[in-house]
C-alpha positions as CSV (number, residue, x, y, z in Angstrom):
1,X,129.9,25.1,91.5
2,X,133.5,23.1,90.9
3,X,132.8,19.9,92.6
4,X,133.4,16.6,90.9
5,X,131.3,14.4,92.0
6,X,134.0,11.2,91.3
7,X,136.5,13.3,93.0
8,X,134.4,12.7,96.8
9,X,135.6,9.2,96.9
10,X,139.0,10.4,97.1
11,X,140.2,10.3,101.0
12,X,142.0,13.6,101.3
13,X,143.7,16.1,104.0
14,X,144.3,19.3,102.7
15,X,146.1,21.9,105.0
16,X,146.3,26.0,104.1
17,X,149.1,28.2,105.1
18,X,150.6,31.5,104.4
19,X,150.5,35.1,104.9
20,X,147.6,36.9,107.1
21,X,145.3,38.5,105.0
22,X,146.2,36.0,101.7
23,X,142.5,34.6,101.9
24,X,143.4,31.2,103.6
25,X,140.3,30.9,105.8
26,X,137.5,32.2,103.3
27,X,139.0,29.5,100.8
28,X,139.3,26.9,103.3
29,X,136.0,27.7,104.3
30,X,134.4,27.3,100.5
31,X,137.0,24.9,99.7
32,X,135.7,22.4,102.6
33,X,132.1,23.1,101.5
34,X,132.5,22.5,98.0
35,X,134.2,19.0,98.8
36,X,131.9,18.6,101.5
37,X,135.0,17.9,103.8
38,X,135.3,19.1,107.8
39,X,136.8,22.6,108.5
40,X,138.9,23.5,110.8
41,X,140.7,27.0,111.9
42,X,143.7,26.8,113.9
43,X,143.1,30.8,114.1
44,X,139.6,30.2,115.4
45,X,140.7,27.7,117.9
46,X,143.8,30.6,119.3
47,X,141.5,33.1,119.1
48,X,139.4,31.5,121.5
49,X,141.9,30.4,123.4
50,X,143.2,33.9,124.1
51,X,139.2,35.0,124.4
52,X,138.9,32.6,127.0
53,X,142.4,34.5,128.9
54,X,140.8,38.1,128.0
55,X,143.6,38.4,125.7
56,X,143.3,39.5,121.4
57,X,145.6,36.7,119.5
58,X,148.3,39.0,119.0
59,X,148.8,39.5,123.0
60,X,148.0,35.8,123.3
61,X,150.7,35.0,120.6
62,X,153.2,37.2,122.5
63,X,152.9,35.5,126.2
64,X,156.2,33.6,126.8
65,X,154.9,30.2,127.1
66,X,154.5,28.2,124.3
67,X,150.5,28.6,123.7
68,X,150.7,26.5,120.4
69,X,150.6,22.7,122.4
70,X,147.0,22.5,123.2
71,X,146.2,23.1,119.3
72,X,149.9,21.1,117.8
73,X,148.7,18.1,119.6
74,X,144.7,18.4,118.1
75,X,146.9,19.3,114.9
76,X,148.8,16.3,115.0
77,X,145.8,13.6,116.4
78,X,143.8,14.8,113.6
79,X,146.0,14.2,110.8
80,X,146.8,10.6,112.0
81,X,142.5,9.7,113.0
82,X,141.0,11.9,110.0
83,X,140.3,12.2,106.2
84,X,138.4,14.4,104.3
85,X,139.1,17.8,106.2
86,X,140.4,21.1,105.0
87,X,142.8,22.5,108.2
88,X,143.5,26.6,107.9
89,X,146.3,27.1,110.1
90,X,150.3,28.1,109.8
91,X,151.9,24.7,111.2
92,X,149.2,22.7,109.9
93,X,151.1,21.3,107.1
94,X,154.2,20.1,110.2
95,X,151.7,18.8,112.1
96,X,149.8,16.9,109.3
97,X,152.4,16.0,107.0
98,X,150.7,13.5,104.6
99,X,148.2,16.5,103.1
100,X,148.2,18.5,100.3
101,X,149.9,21.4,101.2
102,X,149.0,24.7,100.0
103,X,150.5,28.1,100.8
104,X,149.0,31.2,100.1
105,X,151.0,34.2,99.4
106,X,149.9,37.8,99.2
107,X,151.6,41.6,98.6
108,X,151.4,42.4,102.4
109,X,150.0,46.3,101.9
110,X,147.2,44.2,99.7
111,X,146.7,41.9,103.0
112,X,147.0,45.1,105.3
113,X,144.1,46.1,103.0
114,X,141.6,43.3,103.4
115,X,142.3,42.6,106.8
116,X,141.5,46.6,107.5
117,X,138.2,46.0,106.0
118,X,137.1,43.2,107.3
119,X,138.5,43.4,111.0
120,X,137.4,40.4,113.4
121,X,136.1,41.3,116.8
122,X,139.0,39.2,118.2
123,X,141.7,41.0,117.2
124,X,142.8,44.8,117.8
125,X,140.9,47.0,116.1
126,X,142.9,48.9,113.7
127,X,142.2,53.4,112.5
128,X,144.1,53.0,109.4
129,X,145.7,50.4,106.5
130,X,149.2,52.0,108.2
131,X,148.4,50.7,111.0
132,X,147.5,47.3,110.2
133,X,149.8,46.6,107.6
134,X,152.9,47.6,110.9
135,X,151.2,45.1,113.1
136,X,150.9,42.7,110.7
137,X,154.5,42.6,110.0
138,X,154.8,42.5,113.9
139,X,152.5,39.7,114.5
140,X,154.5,37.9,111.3
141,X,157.8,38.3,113.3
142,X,156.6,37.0,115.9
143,X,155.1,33.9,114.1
144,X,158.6,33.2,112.9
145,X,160.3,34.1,116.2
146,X,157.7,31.6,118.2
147,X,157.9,28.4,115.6
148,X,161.7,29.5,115.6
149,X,161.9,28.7,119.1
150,X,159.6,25.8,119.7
151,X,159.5,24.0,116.4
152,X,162.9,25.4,114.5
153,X,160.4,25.9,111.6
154,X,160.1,29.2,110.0
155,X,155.8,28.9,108.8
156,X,156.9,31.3,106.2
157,X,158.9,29.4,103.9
158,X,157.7,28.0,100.6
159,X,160.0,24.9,101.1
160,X,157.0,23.2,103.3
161,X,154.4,23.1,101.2
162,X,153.1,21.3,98.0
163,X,151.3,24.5,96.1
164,X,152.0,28.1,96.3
165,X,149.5,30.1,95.3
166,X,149.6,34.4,95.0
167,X,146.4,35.6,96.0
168,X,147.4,39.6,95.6
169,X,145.5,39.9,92.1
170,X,143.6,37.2,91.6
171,X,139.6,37.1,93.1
172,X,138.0,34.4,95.9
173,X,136.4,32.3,93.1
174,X,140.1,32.5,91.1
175,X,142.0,31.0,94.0
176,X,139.0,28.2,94.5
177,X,139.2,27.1,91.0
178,X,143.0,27.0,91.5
179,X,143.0,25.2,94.0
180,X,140.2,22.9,92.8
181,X,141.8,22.3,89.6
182,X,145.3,21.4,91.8
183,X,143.7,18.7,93.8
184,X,141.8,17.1,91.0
């Protein structure tokens, strides 16, 4: 598809960031195929996490204790042992700091949007866009309430990362290419 072959050689960590609902796990996903790099989902790793408590991610995210260690301290062992992985995940780029960072931004009622439609099992299940755009705002305060406390980091902030990149109008193989085209 995009993959240059001479680019493989290259020893690379790439992190994702950004909004919910931006499209950082499907491009993570595709981005780590295409390079034929590891994946890994910090949200995959929570969500079971909170499966494992009988809990969806947002009432796992909003328990008092700081549920982030277990995954920080896989986070940061990774990013000092590993090359050659793609890492979806809202601290990722504090807790790997020598990748390419990338931050994906997104209109939130766009976001609300595509997370409606394609709702994981994990997570509440949402009647209407309404709905899921108000607890995605929700679940975003808390993000930057939680790092706030824990890390003094606010996940949210462009400042952190390398390449933003506004997902609102612009199709999965757009942002790919993007993307692609950065870290060549």
């Amino acid at each position: 598809m995009f993959l240059n072959k001479q680019f493989i050689l290259c020893l690379m960590q790439i992190t994702i960031g950004g909004v919910p609902g931006a499209g950082k796990s499907t491009i993570a996903k595709m981005l780590a195929k295409e390079l034929n790099y590891e994946f890994y989902s910090i949200g995959n790793i929570r969500r079971k996490l909170a499966s494992e408590r009988g809990l969806t991610i947002n009432e796992f995210n909003s328990l008092p204790e700081n549920t982030d260690q277990q995954v920080d301290n896989y986070q940061t062992k990774l990013g000092k042992e590993g090359d050659n992985f793609v890492v979806e995940g809202r601290l990722a780029f504090h807790f790997i700091p020598n990748s390419v960072k990338f931050f994906f931004d997104c209109d939130l009622h766009v976001a609300a949007e595509r997370i409606y439609k394609n709702q994981r099992k994990s997570e509440s299940t949402y009647k209407t866009v309404t709905e899921t755009y108000n607890a995605l705002n929700k679940r975003m305060q808390n993000d930057i309430e939680r790092y706030q406390r824990h890390y003094k980091i606010n996940c949210y902030e462009i400042k952190h990362f390398d390449y933003v990149i506004d997902t609102t109008k612009l199709t999965i193989d757009e942002v790919l290419k993007k993307v692609m085209k950065i870290i060549s």
